[in-house]
TILO-400500 format. One line per field, with one value per residue: x, y, z of N, C-alpha, C in turn. Coordinates in steps of 0.05 Angstrom, whole numbers, plus 5000, padded with zeros to 4 digits. Layout:
N
n.xx <- X|...
n.yy <- Y|...
n.zz <- Z|...
ca.xx <- X|...
ca.yy <- Y|...
ca.zz <- Z|...
c.xx <- X|...
c.yy <- Y|...
c.zz <- Z|...
! end
This chain:
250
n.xx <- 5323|5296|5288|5264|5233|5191|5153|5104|5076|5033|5004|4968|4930|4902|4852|4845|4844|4809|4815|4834|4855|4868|4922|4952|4982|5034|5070|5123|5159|5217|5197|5148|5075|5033|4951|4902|4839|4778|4706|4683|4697|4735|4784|4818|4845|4866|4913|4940|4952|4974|5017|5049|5052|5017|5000|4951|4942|4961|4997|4987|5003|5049|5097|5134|5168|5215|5263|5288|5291|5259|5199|5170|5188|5198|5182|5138|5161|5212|5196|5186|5237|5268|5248|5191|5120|5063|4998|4938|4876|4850|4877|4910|4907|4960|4972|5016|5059|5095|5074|5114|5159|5143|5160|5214|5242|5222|5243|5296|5301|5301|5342|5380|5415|5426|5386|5392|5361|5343|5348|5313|5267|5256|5245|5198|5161|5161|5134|5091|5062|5061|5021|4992|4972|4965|5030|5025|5018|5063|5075|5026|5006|5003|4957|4918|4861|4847|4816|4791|4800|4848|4878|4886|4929|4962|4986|5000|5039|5077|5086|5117|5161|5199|5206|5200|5216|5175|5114|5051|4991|4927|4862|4864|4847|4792|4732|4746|4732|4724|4759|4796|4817|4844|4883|4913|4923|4966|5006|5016|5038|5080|5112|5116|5164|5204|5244|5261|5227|5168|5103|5029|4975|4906|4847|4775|4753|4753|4775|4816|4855|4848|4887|4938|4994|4999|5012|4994|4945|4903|4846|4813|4767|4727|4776|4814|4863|4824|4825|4882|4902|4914|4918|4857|4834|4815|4783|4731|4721|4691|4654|4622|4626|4633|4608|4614|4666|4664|4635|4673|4698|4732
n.yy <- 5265|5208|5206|5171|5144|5101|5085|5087|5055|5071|5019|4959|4905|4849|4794|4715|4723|4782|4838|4891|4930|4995|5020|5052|5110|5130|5168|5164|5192|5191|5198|5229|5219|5183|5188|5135|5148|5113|5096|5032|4966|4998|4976|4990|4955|4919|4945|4952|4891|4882|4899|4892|4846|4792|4731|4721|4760|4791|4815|4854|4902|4959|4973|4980|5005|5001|5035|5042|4994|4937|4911|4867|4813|4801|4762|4761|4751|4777|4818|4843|4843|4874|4919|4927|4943|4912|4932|4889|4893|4849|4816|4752|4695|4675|4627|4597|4626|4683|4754|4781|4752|4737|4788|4799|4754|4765|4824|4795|4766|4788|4837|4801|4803|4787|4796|4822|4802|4827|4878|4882|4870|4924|4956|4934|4939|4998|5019|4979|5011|5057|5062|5043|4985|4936|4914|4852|4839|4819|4779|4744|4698|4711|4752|4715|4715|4769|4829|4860|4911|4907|4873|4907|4951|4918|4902|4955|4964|4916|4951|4995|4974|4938|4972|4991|5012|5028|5030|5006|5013|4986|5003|5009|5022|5010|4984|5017|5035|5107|5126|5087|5097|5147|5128|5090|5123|5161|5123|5125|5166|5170|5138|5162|5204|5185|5208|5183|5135|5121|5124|5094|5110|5072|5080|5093|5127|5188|5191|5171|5200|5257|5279|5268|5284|5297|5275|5280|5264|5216|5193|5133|5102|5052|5019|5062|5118|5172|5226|5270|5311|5352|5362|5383|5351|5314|5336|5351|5307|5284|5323|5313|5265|5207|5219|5257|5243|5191|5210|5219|5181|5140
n.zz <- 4903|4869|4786|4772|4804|4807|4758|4714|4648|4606|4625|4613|4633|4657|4682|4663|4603|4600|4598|4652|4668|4631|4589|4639|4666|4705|4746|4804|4854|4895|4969|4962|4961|4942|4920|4899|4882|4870|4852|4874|4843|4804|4798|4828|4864|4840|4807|4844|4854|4807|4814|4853|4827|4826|4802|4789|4756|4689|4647|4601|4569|4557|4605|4668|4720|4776|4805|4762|4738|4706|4726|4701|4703|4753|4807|4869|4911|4903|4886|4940|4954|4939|4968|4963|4986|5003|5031|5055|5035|5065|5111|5120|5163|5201|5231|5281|5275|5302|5310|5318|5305|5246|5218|5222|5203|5160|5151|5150|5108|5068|5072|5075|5127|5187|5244|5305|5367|5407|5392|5346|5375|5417|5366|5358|5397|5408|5357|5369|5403|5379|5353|5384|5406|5447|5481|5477|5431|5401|5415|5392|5348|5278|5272|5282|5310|5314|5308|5256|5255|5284|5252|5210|5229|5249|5201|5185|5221|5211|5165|5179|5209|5161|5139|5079|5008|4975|4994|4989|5012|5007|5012|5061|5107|5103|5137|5188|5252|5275|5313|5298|5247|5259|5289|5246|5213|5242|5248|5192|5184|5207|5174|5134|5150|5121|5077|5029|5009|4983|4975|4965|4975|4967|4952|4969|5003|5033|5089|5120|5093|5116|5153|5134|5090|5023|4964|4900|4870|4841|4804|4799|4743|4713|4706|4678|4688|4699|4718|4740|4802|4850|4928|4932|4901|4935|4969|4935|4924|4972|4977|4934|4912|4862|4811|4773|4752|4731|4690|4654|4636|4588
ca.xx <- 5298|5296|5269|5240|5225|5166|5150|5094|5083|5022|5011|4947|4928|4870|4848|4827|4842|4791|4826|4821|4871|4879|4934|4957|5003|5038|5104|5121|5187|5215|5181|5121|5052|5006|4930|4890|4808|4750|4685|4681|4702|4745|4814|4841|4860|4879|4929|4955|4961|4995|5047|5069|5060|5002|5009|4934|4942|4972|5002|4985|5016|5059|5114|5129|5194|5218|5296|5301|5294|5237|5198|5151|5199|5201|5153|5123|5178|5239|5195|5188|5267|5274|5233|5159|5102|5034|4979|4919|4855|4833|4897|4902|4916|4978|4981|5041|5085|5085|5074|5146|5181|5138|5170|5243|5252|5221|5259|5330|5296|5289|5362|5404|5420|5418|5380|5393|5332|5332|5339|5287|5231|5245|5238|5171|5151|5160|5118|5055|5064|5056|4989|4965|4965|4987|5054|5033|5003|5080|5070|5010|5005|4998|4926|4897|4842|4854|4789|4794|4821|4868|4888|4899|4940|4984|4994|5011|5060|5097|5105|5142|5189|5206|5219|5199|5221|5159|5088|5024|4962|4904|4838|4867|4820|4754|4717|4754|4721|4732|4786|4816|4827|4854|4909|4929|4942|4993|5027|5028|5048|5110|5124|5123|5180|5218|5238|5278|5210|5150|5078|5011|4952|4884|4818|4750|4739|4776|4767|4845|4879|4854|4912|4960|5000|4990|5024|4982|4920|4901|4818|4812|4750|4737|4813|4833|4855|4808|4837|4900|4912|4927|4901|4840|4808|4807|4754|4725|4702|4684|4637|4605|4621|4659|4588|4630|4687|4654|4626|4699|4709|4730
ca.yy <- 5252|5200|5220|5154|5118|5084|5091|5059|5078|5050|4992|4945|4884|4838|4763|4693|4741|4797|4866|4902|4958|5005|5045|5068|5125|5136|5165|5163|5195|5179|5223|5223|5205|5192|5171|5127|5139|5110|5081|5008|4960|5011|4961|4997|4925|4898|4965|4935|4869|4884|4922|4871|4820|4779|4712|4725|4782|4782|4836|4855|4913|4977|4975|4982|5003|5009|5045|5042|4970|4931|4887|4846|4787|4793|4744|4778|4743|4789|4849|4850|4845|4905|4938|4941|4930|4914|4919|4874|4899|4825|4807|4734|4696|4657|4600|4584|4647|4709|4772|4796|4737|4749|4812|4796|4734|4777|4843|4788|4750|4822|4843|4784|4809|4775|4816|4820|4791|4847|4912|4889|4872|4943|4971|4921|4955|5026|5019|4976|5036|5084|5042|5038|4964|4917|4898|4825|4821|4818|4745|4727|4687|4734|4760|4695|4722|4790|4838|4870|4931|4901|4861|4935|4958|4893|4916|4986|4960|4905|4972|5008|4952|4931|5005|4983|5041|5033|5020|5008|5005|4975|5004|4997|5045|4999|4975|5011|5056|5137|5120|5066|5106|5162|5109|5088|5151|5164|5103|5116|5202|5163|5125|5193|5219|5177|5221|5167|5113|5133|5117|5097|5093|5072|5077|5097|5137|5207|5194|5173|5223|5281|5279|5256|5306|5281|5304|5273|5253|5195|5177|5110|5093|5026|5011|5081|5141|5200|5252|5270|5337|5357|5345|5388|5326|5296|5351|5346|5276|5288|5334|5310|5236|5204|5211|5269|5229|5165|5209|5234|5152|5128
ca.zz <- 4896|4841|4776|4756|4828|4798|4736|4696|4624|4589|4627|4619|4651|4663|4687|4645|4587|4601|4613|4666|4676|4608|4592|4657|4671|4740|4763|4838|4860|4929|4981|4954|4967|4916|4924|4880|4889|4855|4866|4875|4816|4787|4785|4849|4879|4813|4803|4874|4851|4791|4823|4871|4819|4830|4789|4782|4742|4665|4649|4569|4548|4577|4620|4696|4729|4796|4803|4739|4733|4703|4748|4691|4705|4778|4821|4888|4927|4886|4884|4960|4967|4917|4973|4948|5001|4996|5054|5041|5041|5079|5114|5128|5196|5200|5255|5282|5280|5333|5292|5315|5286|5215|5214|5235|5181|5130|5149|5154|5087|5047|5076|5078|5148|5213|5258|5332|5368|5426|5386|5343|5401|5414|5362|5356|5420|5396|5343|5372|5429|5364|5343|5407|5410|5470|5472|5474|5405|5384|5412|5391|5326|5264|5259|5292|5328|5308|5296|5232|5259|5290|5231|5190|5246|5245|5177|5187|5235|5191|5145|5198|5220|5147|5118|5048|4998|4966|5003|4977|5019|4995|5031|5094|5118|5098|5157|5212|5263|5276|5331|5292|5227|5273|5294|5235|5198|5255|5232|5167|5187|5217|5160|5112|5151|5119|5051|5010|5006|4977|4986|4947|4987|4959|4972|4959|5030|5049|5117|5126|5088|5121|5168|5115|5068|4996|4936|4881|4869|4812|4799|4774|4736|4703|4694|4670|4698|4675|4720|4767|4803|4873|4948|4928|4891|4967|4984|4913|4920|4998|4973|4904|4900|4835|4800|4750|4736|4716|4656|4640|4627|4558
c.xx <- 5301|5284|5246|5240|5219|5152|5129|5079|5056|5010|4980|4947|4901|4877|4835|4821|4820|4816|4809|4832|4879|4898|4944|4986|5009|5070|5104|5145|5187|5216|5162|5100|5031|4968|4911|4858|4800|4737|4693|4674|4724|4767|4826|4865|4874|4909|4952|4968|4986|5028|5070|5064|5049|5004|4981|4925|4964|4971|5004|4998|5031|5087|5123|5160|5201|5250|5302|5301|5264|5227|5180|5166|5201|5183|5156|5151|5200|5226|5197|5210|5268|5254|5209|5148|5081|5017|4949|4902|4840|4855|4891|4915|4937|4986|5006|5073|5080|5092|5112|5166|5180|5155|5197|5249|5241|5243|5283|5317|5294|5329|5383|5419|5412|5414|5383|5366|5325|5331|5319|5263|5235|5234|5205|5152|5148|5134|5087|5050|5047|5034|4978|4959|4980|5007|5051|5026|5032|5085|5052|5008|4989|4974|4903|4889|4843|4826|4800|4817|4839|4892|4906|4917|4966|5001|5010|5043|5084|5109|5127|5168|5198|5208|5228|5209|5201|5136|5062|5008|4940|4878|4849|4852|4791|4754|4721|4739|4740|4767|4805|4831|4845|4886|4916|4943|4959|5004|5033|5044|5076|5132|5127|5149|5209|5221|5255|5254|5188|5125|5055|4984|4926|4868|4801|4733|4762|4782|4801|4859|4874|4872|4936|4979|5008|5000|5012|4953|4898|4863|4816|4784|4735|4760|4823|4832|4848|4816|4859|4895|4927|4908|4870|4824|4803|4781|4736|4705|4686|4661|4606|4610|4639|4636|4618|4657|4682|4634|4650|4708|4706|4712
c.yy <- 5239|5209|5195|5129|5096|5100|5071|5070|5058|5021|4983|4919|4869|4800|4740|4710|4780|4827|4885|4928|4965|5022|5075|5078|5139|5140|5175|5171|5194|5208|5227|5202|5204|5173|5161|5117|5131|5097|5052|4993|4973|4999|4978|4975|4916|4910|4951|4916|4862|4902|4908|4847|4795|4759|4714|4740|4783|4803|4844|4870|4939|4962|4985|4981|5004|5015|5040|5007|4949|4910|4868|4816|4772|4783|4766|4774|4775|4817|4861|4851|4863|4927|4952|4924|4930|4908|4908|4893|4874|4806|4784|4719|4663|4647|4594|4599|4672|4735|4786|4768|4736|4766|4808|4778|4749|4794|4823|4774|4771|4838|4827|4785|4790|4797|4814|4828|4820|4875|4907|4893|4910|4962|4966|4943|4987|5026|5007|5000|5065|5077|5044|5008|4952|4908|4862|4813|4826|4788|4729|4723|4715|4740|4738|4705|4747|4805|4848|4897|4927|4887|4887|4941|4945|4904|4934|4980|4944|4929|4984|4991|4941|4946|5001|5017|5047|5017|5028|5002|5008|4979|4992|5006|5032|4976|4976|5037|5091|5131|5108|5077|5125|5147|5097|5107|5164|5149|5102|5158|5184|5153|5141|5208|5204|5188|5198|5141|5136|5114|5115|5088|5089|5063|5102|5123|5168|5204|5188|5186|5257|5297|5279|5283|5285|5293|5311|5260|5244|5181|5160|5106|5072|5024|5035|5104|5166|5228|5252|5295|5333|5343|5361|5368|5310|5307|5354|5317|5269|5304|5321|5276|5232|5203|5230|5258|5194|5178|5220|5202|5148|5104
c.zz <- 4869|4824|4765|4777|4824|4777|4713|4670|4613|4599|4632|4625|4661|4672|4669|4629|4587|4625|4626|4677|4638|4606|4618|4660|4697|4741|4790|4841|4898|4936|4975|4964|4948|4925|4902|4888|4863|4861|4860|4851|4797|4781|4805|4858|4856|4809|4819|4873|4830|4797|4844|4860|4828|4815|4774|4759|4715|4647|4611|4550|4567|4591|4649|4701|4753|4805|4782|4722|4725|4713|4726|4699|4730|4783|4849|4910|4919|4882|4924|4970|4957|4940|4973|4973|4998|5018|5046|5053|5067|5088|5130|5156|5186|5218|5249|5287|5292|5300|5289|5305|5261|5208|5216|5209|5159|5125|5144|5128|5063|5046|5072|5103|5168|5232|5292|5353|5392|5418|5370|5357|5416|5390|5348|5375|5420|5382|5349|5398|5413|5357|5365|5410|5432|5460|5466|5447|5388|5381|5404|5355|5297|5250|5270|5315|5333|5305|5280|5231|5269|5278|5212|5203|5246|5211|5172|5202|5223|5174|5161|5206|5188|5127|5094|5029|4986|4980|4999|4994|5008|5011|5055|5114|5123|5131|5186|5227|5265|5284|5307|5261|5232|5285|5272|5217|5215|5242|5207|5165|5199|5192|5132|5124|5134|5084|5027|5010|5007|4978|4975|4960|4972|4963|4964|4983|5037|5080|5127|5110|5093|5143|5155|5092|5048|4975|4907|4882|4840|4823|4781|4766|4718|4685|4679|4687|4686|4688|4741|4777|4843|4897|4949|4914|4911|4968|4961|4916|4950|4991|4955|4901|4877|4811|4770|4735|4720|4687|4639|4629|4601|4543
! end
């Protein structure tokens, strides 16, 4: 297990000058799962953005590593070859390409590999099998005409076929029914067996990680984190809300 996976020391960050992440401290070693709650507004997405290097985002002070290597220089393109993934909270629909060829030119655009077109469509087919989705939404254009949940799902699934070492989901959880939360925390229990890539999901809702085994657990509250501990702050904030930690805020 690495000791310094992901490593971010200090690091703040904000938009059109106005900071919005303070002094944040996070280490992630591979195998790991770490979760990042807080109520709405708190710089969850922003955290997200800055991590895969949002152009949006302007990065002020601190430092950010990933294997040892510091990504402030990298653009989003060069962090996603280094292995970093990001699932949108509001993933967009791309006319023109079948979801399983997204996935194939990324995975051979991330590798440098030429992939051979028939072991991937299985192992496309595996995986919308493990989602529960029809095989034919590997042909159908990526997310066009997708329902929402089906859009997160699409998601979940690009993670599995492009076995990032590091993946971030962004509320992937928000706006999906019982069932549909229940299907993707399989897909992401698949994508934990994998002990050499590690994992940062976040979000405002326990409702998908009570299936999940979790190793850490980070409350953000406007742009700092005021407390970490274990998977007892899951049932902690399931109970009581984040009213107590928004008065632990600086």
């Amino acid at each position: 297990m690495s000791e310094h996976f992901l490593k971010i020391k200090e690091l703040s960050a904000g938009v059109d000058g106005k900071e919005i992440l303070h002094k944040i401290d996070l280490a992630v070693n591979a195998g790991e799962t770490h979760v990042i709650m807080g109520p709405n507004g708190a710089g969850k997405s922003s955290l997200a953005g800055v991590l895969m290097g949002n152009p949006n985002y302007e990065v002020t002070g601190g430092t950010l590593e990933f294997k040892g290597e510091a990504l402030d220089a990298l653009s989003v393109n060069e962090r996603a070859k280094r292995g970093i993934f990001l699932s949108f909270q509001n993933p967009v629909e791309v006319p023109g390409i079948s979801l399983e060829n997204f996935a194939r030119s990324t995975l051979e655009s991330r590798t440098g590999e030429k992939i051979r077109i028939w072991n991937f469509r299985k192992e496309v087919q595996k995986a919308l099998d493990a989602l529960e989705m029809d095989r034919s939404y590997a042909e159908r254009d990526l997310n066009v005409g997708f329902s929402g949940g089906e859009k997160k799902k699409a998601e979940v699934l690009q993670m599995l076929l492009l076995k990032p070492s590091l993946a971030i989901l962004d509320e992937t959880d928000s706006g999906l029914d019982v069932d549909a939360v229940r299907t993707v925390s399989r897909g992401v229990r698949e994508f934990q067996k994998d002990k050499e890539a590690a994992l940062i999901i976040i979000t405002h809702n326990a409702a998908i990680l009570s299936s999940l085994k979790v190793d850490k657990v980070h409350i953000l509250v406007d742009g700092r984190i005021v407390t970490s501990g274990g998977p007892e702050l899951i049932e902690k904030i399931g109970r009581e809300g984040f009213s107590e930690f928004e008065e632990k805020k600086a």
